[in-house]
N, C-alpha and C positions, 0 to 999 in steps of 0.2 A: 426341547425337541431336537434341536440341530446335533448336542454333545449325545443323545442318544443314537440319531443317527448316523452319528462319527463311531460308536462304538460298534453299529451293528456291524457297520461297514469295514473293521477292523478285523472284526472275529471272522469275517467272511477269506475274508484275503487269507488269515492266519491261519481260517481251517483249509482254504483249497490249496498252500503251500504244504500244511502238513500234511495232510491226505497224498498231494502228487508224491511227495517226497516218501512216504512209506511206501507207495503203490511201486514206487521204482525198486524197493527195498526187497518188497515180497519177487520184483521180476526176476532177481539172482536167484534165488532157493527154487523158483518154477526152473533156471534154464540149469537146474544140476548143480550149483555153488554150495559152499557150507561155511556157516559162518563160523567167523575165528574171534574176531574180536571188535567191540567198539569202544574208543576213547574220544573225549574231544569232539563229539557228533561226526564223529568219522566211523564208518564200517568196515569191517574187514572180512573178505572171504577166501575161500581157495577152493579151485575142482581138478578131479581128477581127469588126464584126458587120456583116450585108447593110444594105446604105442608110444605115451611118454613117462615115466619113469619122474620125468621133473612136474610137478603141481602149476599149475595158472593160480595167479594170484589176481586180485581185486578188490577196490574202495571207493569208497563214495563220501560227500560231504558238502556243506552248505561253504563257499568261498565268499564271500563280503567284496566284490569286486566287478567289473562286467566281464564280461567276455574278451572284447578288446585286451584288457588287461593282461590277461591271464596266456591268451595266444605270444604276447610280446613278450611276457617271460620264458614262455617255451623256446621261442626262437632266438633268446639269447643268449649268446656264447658266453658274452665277454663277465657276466657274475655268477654263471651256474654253480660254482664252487663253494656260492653262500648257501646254498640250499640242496644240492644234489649229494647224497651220500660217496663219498670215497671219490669224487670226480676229479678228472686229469686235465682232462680238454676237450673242446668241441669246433666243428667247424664247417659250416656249409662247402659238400664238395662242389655240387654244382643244383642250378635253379633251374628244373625241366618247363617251369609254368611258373605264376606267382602263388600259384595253390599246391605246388609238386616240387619239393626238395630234398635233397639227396644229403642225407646228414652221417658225422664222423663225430665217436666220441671216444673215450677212454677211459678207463679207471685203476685208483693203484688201489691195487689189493694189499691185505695185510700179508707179512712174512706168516710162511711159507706158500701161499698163495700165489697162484702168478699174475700179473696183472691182465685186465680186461680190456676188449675193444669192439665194439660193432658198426658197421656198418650200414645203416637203412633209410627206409625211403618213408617218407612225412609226406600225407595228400590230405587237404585240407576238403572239406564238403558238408553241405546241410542236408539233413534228415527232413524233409519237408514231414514225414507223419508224426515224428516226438518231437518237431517243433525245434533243433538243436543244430550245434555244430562238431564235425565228428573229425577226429584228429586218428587214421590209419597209421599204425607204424608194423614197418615191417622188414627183417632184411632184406639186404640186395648186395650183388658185387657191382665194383663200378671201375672201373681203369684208373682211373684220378686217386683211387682210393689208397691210404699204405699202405705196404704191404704188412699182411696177417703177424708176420712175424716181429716186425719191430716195436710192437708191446709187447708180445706175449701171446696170448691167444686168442681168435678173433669167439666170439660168443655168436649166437644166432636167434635174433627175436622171433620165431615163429608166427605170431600174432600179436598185436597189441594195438589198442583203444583208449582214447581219452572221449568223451562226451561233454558237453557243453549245454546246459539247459540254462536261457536267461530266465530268472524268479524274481521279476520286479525290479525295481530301481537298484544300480550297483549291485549284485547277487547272481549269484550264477552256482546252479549244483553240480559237481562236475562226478561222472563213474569214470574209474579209470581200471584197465584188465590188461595183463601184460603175461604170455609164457613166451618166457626166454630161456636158453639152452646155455651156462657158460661154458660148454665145452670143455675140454681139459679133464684132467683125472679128480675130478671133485666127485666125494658118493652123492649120489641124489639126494639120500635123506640131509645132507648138510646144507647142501643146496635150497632144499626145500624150507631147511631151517631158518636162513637167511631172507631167503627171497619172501617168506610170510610178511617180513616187516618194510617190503617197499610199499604197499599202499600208502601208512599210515604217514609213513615217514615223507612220502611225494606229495602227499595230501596236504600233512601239514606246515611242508615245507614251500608248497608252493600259496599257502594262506601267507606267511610270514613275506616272502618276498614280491609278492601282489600288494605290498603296503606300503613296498619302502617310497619314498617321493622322488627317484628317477624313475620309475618304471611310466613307460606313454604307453599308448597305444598302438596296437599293432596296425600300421595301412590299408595293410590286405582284408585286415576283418571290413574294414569300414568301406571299401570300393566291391568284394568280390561276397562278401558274406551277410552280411550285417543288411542287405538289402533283402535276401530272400527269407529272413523272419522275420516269425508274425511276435512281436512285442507286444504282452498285452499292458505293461508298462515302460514307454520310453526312459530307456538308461541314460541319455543325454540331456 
């Protein structure tokens, strides 16, 4: 009686995770997305948007890890290079709030490419209605900031979203949607060529170093975040 009702209770949990998980799936194709590709239970999308020439990209996927985790590899600098495509450097200009940071980063591009840098602002907040933690990134100019010229050329995020949904013990599904502008005399369509494969590549990059055994916890989840959701399984 008891191993039957270990299984009911299995299939239960493992049908409302897959159910939530596609229903998030179908919510790209409702907001305009089209889908590109899935590897690796990661998805990949891209949409058109009026008056830009460059494609929005987006993915999604199941991460083995909490929330906590995952925020602390974002905000760090000092190994982004193990896992971030073509990356140069990064570095907090300045901390508006413990949930409002003003971030620098850079990238070497391949020859003849010139190299990349942007500028933007990182505000951390919970969705109280999908239950999640939502990472805004966006550019911004900032005084502190270097100047545009001493990489190369500065690019421009227009929009971009990381999402955070806890799914039980250690797991966390995370969507991630980013149109960025690199500026510079690249055609769109190359552009577009490229930029199809950050989802998969951020996705799976950020599974791989969400494992290694430095990465903690990020503070800020645990004092400013981590208290306004609803768990319906304690990750601790």
């Amino acid at each position: 009686m008891a191993v039957r009702k270990t299984f009911w209770l299995t299939w239960i949990v493992f049908s409302v995770f897959s159910w939530t998980s596609w229903a998030r799936s179908e919510d790209w194709t409702k907001d305009g997305w089209e889908p590109v590709s899935e590897k690796e239970g990661i998805n990949v999308y891209r949409k058109s948007f009026e008056g830009s020439a460059v494609k929005g990209v987006g993915g999604e996927g199941l991460i083995e890890a909490p929330i906590s985790k995952i925020l602390w590899v974002l905000m760090d600098h000092e190994h982004k290079h193990e896992w971030i495509d073509k990356f140069q450097q990064a570095f907090t200009i300045e901390e508006l709030s413990p949930l409002v940071h003003i971030q620098y980063a850079s990238f070497d591009m391949p020859f003849p490419v010139t190299d990349r840098d942007f500028v933007y602002r990182y505000e951390f907040s919970v969705n109280p209605t999908d239950n999640a933690v939502v990472v805004d990134v966006k550019s911004v100019t900032h005084p502190k900031a270097p100047e545009s010229t001493s990489v190369g050329v500065r690019g421009n995020i227009l929009s971009g979203r990381y999402v955070l949904y806890p799914e039980g013990p250690n797991k966390t599904f995370v969507k991630a949607e980013y149109l960025a502008d690199p500026k510079g005399h690249l055609p769109a369509w190359v552009v577009n060529l490229v930029q199809k494969q950050w989802p998969y590549k951020t996705l799976a990059g950020l599974r791989r170093q969400v494992a290694k055994p430095f990465v903690k916890e990020w503070d800020i989840y645990e004092t400013q975040l981590r208290p306004k959701l609803k768990l319906a399984a304690d990750n601790k």
